[in-house]
C-alpha positions as CSV (number, residue, x, y, z in Angstrom):
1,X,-50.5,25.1,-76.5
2,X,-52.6,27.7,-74.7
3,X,-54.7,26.2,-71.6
4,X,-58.4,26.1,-71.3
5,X,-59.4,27.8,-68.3
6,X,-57.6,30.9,-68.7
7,X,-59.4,33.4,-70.7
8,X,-62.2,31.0,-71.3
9,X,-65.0,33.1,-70.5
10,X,-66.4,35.1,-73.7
11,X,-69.7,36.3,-72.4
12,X,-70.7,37.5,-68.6
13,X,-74.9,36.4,-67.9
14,X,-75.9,38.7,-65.4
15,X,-79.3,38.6,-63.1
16,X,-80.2,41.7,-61.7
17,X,-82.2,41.6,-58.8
18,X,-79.1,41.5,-55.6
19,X,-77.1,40.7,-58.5
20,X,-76.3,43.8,-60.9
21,X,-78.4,46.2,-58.2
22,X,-79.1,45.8,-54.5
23,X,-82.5,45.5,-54.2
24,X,-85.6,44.4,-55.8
25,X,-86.7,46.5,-58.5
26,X,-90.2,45.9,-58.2
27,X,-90.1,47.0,-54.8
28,X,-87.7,49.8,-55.4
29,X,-87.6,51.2,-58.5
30,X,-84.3,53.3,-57.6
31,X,-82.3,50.7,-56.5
32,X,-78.6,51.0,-56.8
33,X,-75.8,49.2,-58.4
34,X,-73.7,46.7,-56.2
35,X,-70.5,48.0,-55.7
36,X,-67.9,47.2,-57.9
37,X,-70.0,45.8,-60.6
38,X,-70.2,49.2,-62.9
39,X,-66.0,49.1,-62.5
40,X,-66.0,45.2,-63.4
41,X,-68.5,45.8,-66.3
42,X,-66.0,48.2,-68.2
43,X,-62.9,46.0,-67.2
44,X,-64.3,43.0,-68.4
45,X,-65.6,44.9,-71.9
46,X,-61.7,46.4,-72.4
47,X,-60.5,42.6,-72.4
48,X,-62.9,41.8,-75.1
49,X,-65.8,39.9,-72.5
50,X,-69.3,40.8,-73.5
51,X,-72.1,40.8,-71.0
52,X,-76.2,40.0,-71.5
53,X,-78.9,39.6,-68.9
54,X,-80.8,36.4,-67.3
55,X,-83.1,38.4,-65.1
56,X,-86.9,37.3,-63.8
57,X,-87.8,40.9,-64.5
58,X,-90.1,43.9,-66.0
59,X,-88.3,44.3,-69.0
60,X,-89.5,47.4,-69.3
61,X,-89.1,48.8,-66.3
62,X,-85.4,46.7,-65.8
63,X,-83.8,48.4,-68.9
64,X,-85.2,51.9,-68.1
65,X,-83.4,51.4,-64.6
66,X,-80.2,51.1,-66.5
67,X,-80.6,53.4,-68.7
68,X,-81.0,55.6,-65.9
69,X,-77.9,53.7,-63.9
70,X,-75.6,54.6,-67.5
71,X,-75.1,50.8,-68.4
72,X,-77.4,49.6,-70.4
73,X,-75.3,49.8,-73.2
74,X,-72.7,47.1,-72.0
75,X,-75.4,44.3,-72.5
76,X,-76.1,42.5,-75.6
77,X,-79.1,40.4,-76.7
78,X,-80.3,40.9,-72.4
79,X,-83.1,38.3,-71.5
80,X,-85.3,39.7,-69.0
81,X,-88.6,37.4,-68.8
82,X,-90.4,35.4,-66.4
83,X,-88.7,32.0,-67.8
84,X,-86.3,30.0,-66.5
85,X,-83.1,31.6,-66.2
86,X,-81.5,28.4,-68.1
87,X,-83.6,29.1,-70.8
88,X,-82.4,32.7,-71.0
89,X,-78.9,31.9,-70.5
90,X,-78.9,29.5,-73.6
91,X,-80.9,32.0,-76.0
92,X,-78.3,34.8,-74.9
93,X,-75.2,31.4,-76.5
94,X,-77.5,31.3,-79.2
95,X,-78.0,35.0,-80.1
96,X,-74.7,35.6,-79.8
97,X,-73.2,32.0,-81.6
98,X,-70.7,31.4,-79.1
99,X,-70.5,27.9,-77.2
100,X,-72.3,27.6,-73.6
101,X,-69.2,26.4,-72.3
102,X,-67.9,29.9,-73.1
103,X,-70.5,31.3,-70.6
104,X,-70.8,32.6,-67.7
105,X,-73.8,33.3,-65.1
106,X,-73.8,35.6,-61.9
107,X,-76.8,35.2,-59.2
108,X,-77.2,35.3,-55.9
109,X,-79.9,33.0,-55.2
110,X,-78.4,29.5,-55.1
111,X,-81.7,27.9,-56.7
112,X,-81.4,29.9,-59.9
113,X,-77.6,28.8,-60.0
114,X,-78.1,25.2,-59.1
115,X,-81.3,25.8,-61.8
116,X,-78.7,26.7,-65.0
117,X,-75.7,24.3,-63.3
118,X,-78.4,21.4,-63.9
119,X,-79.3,22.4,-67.6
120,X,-76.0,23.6,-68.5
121,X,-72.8,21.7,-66.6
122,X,-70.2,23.6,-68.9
123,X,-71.7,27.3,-68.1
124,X,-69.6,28.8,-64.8
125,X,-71.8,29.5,-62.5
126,X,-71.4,32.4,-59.8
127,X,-72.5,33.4,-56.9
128,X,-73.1,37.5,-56.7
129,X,-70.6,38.0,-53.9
130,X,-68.0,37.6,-56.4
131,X,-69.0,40.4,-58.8
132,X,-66.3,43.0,-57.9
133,X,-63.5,40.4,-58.6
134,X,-64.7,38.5,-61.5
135,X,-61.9,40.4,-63.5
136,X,-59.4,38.3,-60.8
137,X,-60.2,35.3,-61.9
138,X,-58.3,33.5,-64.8
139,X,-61.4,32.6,-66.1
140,X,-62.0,36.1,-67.3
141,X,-58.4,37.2,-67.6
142,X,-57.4,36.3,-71.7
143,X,-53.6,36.3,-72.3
144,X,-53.4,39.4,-74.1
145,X,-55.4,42.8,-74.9
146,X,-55.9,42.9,-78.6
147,X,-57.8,46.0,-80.4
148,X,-60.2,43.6,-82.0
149,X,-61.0,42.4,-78.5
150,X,-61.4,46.5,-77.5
151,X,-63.6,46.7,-79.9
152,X,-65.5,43.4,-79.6
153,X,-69.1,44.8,-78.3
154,X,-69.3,47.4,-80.8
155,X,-68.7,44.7,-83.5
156,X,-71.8,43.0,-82.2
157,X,-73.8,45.8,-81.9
158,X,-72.6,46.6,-86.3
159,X,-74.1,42.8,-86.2
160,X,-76.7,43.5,-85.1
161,X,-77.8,46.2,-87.5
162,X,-76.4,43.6,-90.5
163,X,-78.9,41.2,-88.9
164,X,-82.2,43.8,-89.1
165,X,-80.9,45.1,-92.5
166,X,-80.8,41.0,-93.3
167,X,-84.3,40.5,-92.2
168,X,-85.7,43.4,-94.3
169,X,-84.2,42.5,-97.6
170,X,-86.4,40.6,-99.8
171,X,-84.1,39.0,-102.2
172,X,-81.9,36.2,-102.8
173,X,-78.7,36.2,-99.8
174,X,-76.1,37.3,-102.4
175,X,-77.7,40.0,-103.6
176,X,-77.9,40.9,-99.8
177,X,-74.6,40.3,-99.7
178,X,-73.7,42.7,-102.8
179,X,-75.7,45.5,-100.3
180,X,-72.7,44.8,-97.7
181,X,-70.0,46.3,-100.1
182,X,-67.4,43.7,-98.3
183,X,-63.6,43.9,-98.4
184,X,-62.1,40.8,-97.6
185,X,-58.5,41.5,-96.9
186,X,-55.7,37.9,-96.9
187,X,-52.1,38.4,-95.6
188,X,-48.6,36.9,-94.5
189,X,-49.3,37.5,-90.5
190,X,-46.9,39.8,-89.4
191,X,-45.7,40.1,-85.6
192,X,-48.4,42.6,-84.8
193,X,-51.2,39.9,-86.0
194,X,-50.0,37.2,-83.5
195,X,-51.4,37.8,-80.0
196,X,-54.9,38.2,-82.5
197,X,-53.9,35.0,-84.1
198,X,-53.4,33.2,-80.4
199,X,-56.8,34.4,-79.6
200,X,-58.5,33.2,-82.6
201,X,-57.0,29.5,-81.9
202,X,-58.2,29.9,-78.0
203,X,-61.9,31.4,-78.7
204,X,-62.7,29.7,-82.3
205,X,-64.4,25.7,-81.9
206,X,-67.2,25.8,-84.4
207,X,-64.7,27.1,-87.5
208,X,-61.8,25.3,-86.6
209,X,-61.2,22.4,-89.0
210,X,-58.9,20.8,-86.0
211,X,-59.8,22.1,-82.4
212,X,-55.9,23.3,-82.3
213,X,-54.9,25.9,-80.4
214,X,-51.3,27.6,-81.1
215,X,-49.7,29.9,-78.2
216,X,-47.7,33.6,-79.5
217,X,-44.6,31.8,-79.3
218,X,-45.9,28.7,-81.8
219,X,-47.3,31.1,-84.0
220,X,-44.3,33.5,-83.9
221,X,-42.1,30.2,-84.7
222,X,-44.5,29.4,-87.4
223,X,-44.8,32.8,-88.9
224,X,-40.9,33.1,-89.6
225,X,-40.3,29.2,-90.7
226,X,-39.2,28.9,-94.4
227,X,-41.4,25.6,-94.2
228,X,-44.7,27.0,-93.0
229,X,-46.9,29.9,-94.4
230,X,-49.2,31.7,-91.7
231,X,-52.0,33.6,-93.9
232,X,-54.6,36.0,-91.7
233,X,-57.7,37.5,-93.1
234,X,-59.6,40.8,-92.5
235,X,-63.3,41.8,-93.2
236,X,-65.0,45.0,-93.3
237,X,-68.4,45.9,-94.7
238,X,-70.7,49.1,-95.1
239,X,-71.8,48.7,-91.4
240,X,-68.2,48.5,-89.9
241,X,-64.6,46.1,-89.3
242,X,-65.5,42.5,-88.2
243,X,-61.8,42.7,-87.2
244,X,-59.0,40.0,-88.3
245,X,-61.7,36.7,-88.8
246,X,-59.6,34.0,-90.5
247,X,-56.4,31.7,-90.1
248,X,-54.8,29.5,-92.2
249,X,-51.4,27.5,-91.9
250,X,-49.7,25.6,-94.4
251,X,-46.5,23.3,-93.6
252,X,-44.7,23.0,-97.3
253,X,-43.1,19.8,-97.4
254,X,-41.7,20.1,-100.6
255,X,-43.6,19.6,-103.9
256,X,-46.6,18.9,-101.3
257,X,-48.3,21.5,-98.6
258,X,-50.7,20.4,-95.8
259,X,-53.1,23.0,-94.5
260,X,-52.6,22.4,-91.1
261,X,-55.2,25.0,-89.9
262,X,-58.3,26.8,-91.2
263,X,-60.7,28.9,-89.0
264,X,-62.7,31.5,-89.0
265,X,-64.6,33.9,-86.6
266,X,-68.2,32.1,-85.9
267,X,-69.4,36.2,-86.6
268,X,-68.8,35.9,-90.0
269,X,-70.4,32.1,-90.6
270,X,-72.7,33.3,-93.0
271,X,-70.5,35.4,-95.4
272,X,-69.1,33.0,-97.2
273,X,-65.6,34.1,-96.6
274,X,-64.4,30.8,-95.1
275,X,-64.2,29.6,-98.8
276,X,-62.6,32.6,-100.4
277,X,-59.9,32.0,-97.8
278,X,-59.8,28.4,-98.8
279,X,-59.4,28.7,-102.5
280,X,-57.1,31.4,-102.1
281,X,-54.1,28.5,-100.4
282,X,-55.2,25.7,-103.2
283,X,-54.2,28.9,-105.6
284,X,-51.1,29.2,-104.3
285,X,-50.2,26.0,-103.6
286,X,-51.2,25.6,-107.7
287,X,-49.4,28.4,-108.5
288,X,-46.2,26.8,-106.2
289,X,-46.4,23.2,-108.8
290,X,-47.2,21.7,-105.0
291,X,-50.0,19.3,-104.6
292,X,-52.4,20.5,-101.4
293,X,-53.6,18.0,-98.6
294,X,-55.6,19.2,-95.5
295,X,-55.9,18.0,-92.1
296,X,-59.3,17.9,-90.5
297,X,-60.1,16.8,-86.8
298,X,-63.6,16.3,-86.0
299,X,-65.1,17.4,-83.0
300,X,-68.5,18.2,-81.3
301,X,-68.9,21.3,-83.3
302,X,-66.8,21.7,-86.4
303,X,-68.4,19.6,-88.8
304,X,-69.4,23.0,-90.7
305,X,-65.6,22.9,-92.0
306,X,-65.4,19.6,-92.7
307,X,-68.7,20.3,-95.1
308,X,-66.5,24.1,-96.2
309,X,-63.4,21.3,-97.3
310,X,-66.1,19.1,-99.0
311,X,-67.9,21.9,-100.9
312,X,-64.7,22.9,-102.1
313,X,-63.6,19.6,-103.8
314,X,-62.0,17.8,-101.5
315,X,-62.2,14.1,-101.0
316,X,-60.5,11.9,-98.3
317,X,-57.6,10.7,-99.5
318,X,-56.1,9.0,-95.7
319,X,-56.6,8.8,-91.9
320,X,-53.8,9.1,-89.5
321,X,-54.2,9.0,-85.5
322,X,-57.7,9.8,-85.9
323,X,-57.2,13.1,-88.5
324,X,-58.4,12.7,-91.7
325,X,-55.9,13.7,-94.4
326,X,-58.2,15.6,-97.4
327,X,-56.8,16.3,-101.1
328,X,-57.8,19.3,-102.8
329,X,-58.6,19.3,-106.6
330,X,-56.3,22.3,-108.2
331,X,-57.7,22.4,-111.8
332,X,-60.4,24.7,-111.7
333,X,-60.8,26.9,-108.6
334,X,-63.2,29.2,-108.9
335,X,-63.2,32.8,-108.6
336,X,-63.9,34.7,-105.6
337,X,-67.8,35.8,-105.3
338,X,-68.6,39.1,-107.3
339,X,-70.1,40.6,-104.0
340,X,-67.2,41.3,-102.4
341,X,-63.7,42.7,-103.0
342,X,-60.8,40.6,-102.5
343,X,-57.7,42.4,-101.3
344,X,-54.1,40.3,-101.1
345,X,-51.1,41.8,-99.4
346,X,-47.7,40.4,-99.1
């Protein structure tokens, strides 16, 4: 199993003021960045990191600045009001749907740190003197370097365009959906999927029907066992790739397979994908004459898939060591949606 410190950081909160910049920028409107932060920005973004803003600020005037300082493009959802900054740093968890605990929030003024430390226990908190060498600490330093965490901020930013193009539809969600043009793409995970496949397990909590987390080397055991299948899924729209999203794993135990594992990527919670990846196993394991269990775990944030499991026809069958065991009806599992394409590979 992987640990929980390393890598654990999915999103940098930065205030500006002596933070970002030295200087005030209402009392200096050229102010200049402190050094090392533009180098730490672009490490941290290559490792998959994404940064946003808790500033006390013009917000005007703050993202002109950098604009102007070249930037401004590394931060999503950026909060720059006159609120508290624990406020800010929970709407920029919220905006982006990732946990607080996967936060973390740079200041120098010890107030405003003690401020979001109070509100927020699980968000690391930072003083500004250790800007330049954030990207030293494990915190910030994920196991491995995968493209879909290269390209991690420009898959937010495609959200963010699916989000205004959401808001401006007037319609029914599935015929938004149709708009999308989805491919939904379901595979054996091959060698080149696993570091991916790690990373989902470390950085997923809200679509993970267990809370499990499986290291390269599990997953590359698992991947090559006659007894186990290892299924990965892909999703691309109209706007762009959401990158490799899904997991499942199924131990075959004979005439009888256990899904083990189910998540997906909290980015594509809405898309209904989640399900097509479900009923996709229960066809297989139909297909197989095997009879299909599942394990869930509950935690503080997964009930969503034990309500996925539900939705799909499962009922408890079992409880063992606190994990519930669920039996899925094979009979008549429907189709996938008509507004996207399923793909299957090998």
């Amino acid at each position: 199993m992987t640990t929980k410190t390393r890598g654990r950081v999915k999103c940098a909160v930065w205030d500006l003021d002596n933070t970002v910049w030295r200087g005030v920028l209402l009392e200096d409107e050229r102010v200049e960045l402190r050094p090392g932060v533009r180098e730490t920005l672009a490490e941290l973004d290559r490792r998959g990191i994404l940064h946003s803003i808790a500033s006390r600020n013009d917000h005007d005037l703050a993202m002109r600045r950098l604009e102007e300082l070249g930037i401004a493009d590394f931060f999503l959802v950026p909060q720059i009001t006159w609120g508290p900054k624990s406020v800010s740093v929970e709407a920029v968890a919220t905006s982006l749907n990732i946990g607080i605990d996967a936060l973390a929030f740079i200041d120098d003024q010890p107030f405003e740190l003690e401020e979001v430390a109070f509100a927020h226990p699980k968000v690391l908190c930072l003083d500004a003197e250790r800007a330049a060498t954030l990207a030293d600490m494990p915190e910030f330093r994920p196991r491995f370097l995968t493209d879909d965490a290269g390209r991690r901020r420009e898959m937010y930013r495609s959200g963010e365009l699916r989000a205004r193009a959401q808001e401006s539809f007037e319609g029914p969600d599935e015929e938004f959906l149709a708009t999308l043009k989805m491919v939904f793409t379901i595979d054996r995970a091959e060698v080149s999927d696993l570091q991916r496949a790690e990373e989902l397990t470390v950085r997923t909590n809200q679509l993970n029907s267990t809370g499990v987390t499986y290291s390269y080397e599990d997953l590359a055991a698992l991947a090559t066992s006659d007894d186990h299948l290892l299924l990965m899924a892909g999703l691309d729209d109209r706007f762009g790739t959401y990158g490799r999203i899904g997991l499942a794993l199924v131990e075959k135990r004979g005439t009888t397979w256990v899904l083990k594992l189910l998540l997906m990527s909290c980015r594509v919670m809405n898309r209904g994908v989640g399900t097509v990846l479900l009923h996709h196993v229960m066809r297989l394991a139909r297909d197989a004459g095997a009879r299909l269990t599942a394990e869930f775990v509950p935690t503080d944030r997964n009930r969503v898939m034990y309500v996925t499991y539900r939705f799909a026809g499962f009922d408890e069958v079992g409880d063992r060591d606190g994990v519930r065991v669920l039996g899925a009806p094979l009979d008549d599992i429907p189709a996938p949606p008509a507004y996207l394409e399923l793909r299957l590979g090998g």
